[in-house]
Structures are given as structure tokens and as C-alpha cells.
N, C-alpha and C positions, 0 to 999 in steps of 0.2 A: 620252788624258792627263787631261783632266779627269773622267774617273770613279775616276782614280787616286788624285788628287787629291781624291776624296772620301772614299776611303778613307786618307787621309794626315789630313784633315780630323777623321774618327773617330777614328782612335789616338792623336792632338793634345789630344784633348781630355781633364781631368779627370775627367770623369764624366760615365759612359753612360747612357740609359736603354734598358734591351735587354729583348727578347721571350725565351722559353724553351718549346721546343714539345714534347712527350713524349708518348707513347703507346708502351705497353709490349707484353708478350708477354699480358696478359688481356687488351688489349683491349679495355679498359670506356670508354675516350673519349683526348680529345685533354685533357690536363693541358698548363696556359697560366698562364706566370708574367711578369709583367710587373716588374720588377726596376733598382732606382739601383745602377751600378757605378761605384766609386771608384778610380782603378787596376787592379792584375791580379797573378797570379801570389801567393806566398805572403803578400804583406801587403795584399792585397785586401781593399777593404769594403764588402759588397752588403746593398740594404735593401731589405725588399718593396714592392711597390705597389700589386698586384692579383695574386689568382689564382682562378681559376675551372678549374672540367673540364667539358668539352661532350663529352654520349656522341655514339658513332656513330648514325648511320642504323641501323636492324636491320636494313639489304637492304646496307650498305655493312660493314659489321661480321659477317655472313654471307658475305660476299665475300671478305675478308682471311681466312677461317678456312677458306676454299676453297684460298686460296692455300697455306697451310699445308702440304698435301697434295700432294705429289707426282701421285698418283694420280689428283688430281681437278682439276688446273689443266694451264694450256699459256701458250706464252711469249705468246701473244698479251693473254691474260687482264692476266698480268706488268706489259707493256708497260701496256696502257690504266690499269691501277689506281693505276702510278705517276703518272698524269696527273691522274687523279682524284682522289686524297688529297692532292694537291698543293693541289686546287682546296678540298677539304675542309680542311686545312691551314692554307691563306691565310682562309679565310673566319673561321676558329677566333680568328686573330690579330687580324682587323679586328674581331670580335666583342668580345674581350677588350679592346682597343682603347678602342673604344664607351665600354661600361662601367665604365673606367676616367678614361673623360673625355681620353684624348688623342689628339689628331691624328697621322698619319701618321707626316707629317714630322717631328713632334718626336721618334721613337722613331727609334734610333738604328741598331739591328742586329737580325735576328731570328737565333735559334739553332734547329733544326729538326732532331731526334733520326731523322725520319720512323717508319715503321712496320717493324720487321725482318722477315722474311718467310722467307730462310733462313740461319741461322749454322753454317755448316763450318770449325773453329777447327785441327782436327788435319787436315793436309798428306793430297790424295787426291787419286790420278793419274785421271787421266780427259781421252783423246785423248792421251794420251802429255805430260801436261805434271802433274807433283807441284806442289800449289797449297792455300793455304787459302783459305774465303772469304765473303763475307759480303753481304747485299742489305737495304739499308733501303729503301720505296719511300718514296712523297709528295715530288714534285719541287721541287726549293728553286728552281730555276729560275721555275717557276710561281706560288712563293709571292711569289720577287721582284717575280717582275710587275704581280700583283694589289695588292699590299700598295704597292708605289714604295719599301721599305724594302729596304736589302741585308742578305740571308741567306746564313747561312754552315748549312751541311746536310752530310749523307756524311762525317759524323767521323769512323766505325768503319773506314772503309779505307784510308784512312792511316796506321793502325798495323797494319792485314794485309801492307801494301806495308813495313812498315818490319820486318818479322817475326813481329808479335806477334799474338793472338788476335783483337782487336778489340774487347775487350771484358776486363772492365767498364771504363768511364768515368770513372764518378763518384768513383772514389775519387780525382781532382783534386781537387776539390771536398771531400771527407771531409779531407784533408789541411789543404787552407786554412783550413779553419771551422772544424777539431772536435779536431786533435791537442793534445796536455796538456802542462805540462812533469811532473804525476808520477803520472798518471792512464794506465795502459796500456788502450786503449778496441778495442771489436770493434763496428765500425759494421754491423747489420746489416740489409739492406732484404730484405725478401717480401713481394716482388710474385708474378707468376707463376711463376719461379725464387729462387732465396735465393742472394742474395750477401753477402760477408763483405767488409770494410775491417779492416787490423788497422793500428791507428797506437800502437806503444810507447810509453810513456813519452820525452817530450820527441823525437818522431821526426825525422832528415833525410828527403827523400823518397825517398829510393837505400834505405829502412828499410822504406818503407811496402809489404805482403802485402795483395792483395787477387784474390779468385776466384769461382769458383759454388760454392757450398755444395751445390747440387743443386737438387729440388724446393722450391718456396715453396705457394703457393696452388693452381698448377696442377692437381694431383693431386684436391685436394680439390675446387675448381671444376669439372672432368669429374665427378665422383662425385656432385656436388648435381645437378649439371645433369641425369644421364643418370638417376637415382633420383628427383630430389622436382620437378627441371622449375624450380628454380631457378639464376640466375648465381655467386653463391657462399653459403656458409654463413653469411648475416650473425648477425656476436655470435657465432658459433661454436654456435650453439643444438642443431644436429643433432648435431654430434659429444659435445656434451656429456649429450644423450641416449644413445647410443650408449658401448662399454666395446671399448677396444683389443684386437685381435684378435694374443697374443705372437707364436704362428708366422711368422702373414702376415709381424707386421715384422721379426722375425729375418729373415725371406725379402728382405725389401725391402732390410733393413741390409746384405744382401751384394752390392748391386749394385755389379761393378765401378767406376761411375764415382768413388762416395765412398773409394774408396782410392787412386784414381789422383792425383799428386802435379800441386801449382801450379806454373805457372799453368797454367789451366783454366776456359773457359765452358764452358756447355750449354743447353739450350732445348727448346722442342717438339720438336724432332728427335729428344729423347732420353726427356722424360718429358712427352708429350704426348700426343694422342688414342689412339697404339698402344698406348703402353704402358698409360693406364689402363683400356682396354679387356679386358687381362689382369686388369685383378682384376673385374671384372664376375661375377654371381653365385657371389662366393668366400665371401660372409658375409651377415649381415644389413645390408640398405642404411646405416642409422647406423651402424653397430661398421665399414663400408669407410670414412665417413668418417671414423671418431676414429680408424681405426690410419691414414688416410693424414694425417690434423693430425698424429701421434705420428711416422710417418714424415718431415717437415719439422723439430719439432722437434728429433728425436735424429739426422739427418742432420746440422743443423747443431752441435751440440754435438761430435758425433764429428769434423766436422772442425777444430774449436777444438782438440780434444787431438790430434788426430795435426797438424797442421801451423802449429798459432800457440804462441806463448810464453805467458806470465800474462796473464789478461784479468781486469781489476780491473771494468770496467763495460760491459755489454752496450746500444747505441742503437740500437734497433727501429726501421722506417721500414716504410711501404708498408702494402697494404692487411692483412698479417699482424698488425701492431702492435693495429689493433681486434678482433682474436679474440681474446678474454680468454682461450679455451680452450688455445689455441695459444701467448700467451704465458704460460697457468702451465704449460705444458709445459714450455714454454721454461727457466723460470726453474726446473723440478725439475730438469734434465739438465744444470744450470749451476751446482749448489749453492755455487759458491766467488765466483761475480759476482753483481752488482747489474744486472737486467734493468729499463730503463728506453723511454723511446717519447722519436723525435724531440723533442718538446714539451716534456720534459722538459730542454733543451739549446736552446730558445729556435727552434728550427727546423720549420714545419709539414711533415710528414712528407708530406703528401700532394704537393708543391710540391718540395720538394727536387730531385727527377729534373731537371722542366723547368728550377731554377733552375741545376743543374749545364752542363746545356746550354746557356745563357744566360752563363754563365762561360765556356765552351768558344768560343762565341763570339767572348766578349770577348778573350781570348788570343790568338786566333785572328788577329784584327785587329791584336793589339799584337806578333805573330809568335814568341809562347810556346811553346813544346814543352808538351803538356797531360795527355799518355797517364803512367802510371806501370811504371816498366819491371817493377816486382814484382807487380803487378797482369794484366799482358798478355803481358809477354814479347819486348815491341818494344821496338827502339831509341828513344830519345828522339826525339818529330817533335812537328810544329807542324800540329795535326786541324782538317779541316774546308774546305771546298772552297766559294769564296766568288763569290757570284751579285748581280752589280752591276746 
């Protein structure tokens, strides 16, 4: 009863101060937002506080890219790393913490995205049970511990359990911050994958469309990496060396997934190490990179016209937003919008994820339904599984 009651304590109150924990499908670190929440749900008002990214370990960060793989992990692996990232995790938070000058106790809830490891979104029998499904690891249990801070972690499977994909998220969050009353906007973040928010002109949420676009950086980060032995193409400089190869991306442009209708995620399972494996000595090292920038760009363009309405202004996020390469793609195969960066809308692009997560949280606690059913495909539920 009296842990209940601390959690009765938290929803009571006016205004949070909540952690937000993210790491994505690159897996370049732990993104940590430290965040004042005033309320919840649509007339929510959150203000920064601190945000920092802590990379991984290179032997912890090679470990999660093992996991990736089928072929090259086993459940025992599974098991201990969710342990571990936990432990990675919590320490992320008490870091951030630090740095920010507050104690413990005074932070309120931590929100803990963890690490996905496998996302299976479309229904697949195996052992005689039709199922979709999904694995974040890093233990919130673990982080609860270390931290004395209650976490709420394992968003994503509560909208599997309630029907829906598991994915995307944040477009909660795009909804609360960023819809217009005459501004029809396509929030779009590329990260490792490229997803779309589409919030119309003056949107209800029962309005709001959001999906995977496909590829984001992914393609492109395999391609620097396995060619020039770096993480990603920073500034876009390689591709901008390099001249678009039409074939290849006419080739690329017919991959089934980009015509397969929302909702719809995807992830390394689909355009990850196999598949960029395939285009290995298809060209000159540069010209694989600018047709695979060119294939994120016109990936997501093609799915603005076949599945959104007028898009008056495009909101870039993630690390695609700093390829200037990438976004004058972006902004040729868009000729009728206004291609802009987080920043430009008062919001640091690189922080948003975590602070989405940090909202998720917070709703969570105040027993909000948070998933969007145009975005997932779930019923309306209340995400996120909370560690006292």
C-alpha cells in the first residue's frame, strides 16, 4: 500500500520533474533528457532541463549489434544483456542526474525506451500460435533499483497486446507540441529508420497518420562503415562527393515495403546489415552512398504522396536533420513544402525521442492512453509497465 501511495503521490502532483531514456536503432548512445512536466495529455507543458547523450562502450555497443542477428546470438546472450543495459541505463540516469545538479529523490519518474533488439510488427505463426512482437532490452527493474527513482519502461508491448504495431510512439508527443490550427505539418525524424507524423491542420488525435517511411540513416551508416571504416557520413561529405547511381535507386524504389499501406514499422530486420550487404561492390564506394542518402530521401517523399494529404511544412529531427546532403534532397522531392529542422519549432531534435519517453511516462502515471491508433493500429491503451 504505501508504494501505491507513492505512486498516487506522483499523479497528485502539479508538476514532474521526469527523466527520458532513448537509444535508438544506430545505436550511437544513450540520449538522456531530464525535463519539468506540468500536467499531461493534450494541454501538457514540458520544459527542458538537461540533456546530454552517453555513447556506449565499443564492446557493449558491439554486443547489441550481435544481438541483431539471429544467426549470431542465443537466448542466453538475450537474457544477460537485458541485465546489463539496465545496469548501463541506470548509470546513464544517475550521470545525467550529477550534471544536472539534482538528487535522486527529487526526480520524480524515469521513462526508459530500453534498446529494441527485435521488432516483428506483421502477425507470424510459430509453434502453432499467430503473434506479433516485439523486445526492448535494458531492465527498468534494474534501473529502478539503482536509481531509488520509479520507472516506467516496456511501452512498446502494450500496444502489441492491444493490437497494434508497437511502434511509432512519439507521435503522442508530435501531437501535443507540434499540431497547428492552419499549418498541415509532416513531422519527420531519421534516425536509423525514417518515420513520418502527419498532424493536419488543426488535428483531433483519431486524425493523426503516422508510420516507417522506410530507411533513415541506416543504409547509409552500413555503407560508410563497411567502405571508409567510419560510423556515419558526418555533414553528408561522402555522398556529396559522390553522384546518384538512377538504376540502383529505381531498384531500391521498388521495394515492396514502400508501397505497402499504414500502419507499418520496420527496422534492421528489413533494411539492416542483409540487406545493405546487397549493394556491396554494386558501384563506386561514394556514388553507394549518395544513392543510398537519395534512397531515404525519395523513400520518404513517395510516401507523403501516396499516403498523406497536403503537407504545407516539413519538421526534420534526428540525426538525418544534420546532413545538409540529405536534407537538400529532401527539400528537391518536396518542391511544394517548406523543409525545416526541429530547431526551427523551438524543439532540440536531438532530445525529443527521450523527451517523448519522459511524456510517456508521465501519462502513464496519470493512467493516459498514449499510443495513437493511426500511427500503430492499436486500440487505445495506457503504455508502459511500472517498476516501484
Amino acid at each position: 500500500m504505501r508504494r501505491l501511495r507513492r505512486l498516487e503521490g506522483i499523479a497528485a502532483k502539479p508538476e514532474r520533474l521526469v527523466i527520458g531514456l532513448m537509444s535508438g536503432t544506430s545505436v550511437d548512445g544513450i540520449d538522456c533528457a531530464l525535463v519539468r512536466i506540468r500536467g499531461g495529455g493534450p494541454g501538457v507543458q514540458i520544459a527542458p532541463v538537461h540533456f546530454a547523450t552517453y555513447p556506449f562502450d565499443p564492446a557493449v555497443r558491439a554486443e547489441i549489434f550481435r544481438l541483431f542477428r539471429p544467426e549470431t546470438t542465443d537466448v542466453v546472450s538475450v537474457c544477460q544483456m537485458n541485465f546489463v543495459l539496465g545496469e548501463v541505463f541506470a548509470d546513464a540516469a544517475l550521470r545525467l542526474m550529477r550534471e544536472a545538479g539534482v538528487r535522486p529523490e527529487e526526480v520524480d519518474l524515469i521513462g526508459s525506451h530500453g534498446q529494441t533488439v527485435w521488432h516483428e510488427p506483421n502477425p507470424v505463426d510459430r509453434a502453432g500460435a499467430v503473434s506479433r512482437s516485439t523486445l526492448q532490452i535494458g531492465e527498468p527493474a534494474v534501473i529502478a533499483a539503482r536509481t531509488g527513482v520509479v520507472t516506467v519502461g516496456d511501452f512498446r508491448v502494450r500496444d502489441v497486446a492491444a493490437g497494434g504495431q508497437g511502434a511509432p510512439l512519439v507521435p503522442y508527443l508530435d501531437w501535443c507540441l507540434l499540431r497547428d490550427g492552419r499549418l498541415s505539418r509532416a513531422v519527420q525524424n531519421i534516425g536509423g529508420i525514417g518515420n513520418v507524423t502527419y498532424l493536419p491542420a488543426g488535428c483531433a488525435l483519431e486524425e493523426v497518420v503516422a508510420f516507417d517511411t522506410g530507411p533513415g540513416n541506416m543504409l547509409i551508416d552500413a555503407l560508410t562503415s563497411h567502405y571508409f571504416g567510419r560510423p556515419f557520413d558526418e555533414g553528408g561529405a561522402i555522398a556529396a562527393q559522390g553522384r546518384v547511381l538512377p538504376d540502383l535507386l529505381t531498384e531500391l524504389m521498388a521495394h515492396p515495403y514502400l508501397a505497402a499501406r499504414p500502419p507499418k514499422t520496420t527496422g534492421r530486420e528489413l533494411f539492416g546489415v542483409q540487406f545493405a550487404s546487397g549493394l556491396f561492390g554494386r558501384g563506386e564506394p561514394a556514388d553507394l552512398v549518395a544513392t543510398a542518402t537519395a534512397f531515404t530521401a525519395h523513400s520518404i517523399a513517395d510516401a507523403y504522396r501516396r499516403f498523406l494529404g497536403p503537407v504545407d511544412e516539413v519538421i526534420v529531427g534526428g540525426g538525418g536533420a544534420r546532413n545538409p546532403v540529405l536534407m537538400r534532397m529532401l527539400a528537391e522531392a518536396l518542391p511544394g513544402a517548406r523543409v525545416t529542422a526541429h530547431e526551427a519549432v523551438g524543439i532540440n531534435s536531438d532530445a525529443k525521442e527521450a523527451i517523448a519517453f519522459a511524456l510517456l511516462a508521465n501519462d502513464c502515471v496519470l493512467e493516459l492512453p498514449t499510443n495513437v491508433p493511426g500511427a500503430t493500429g492499436g486500440g487505445r491503451a495506457v503504455l508502459g509497465k511500472i517498476c516501484l
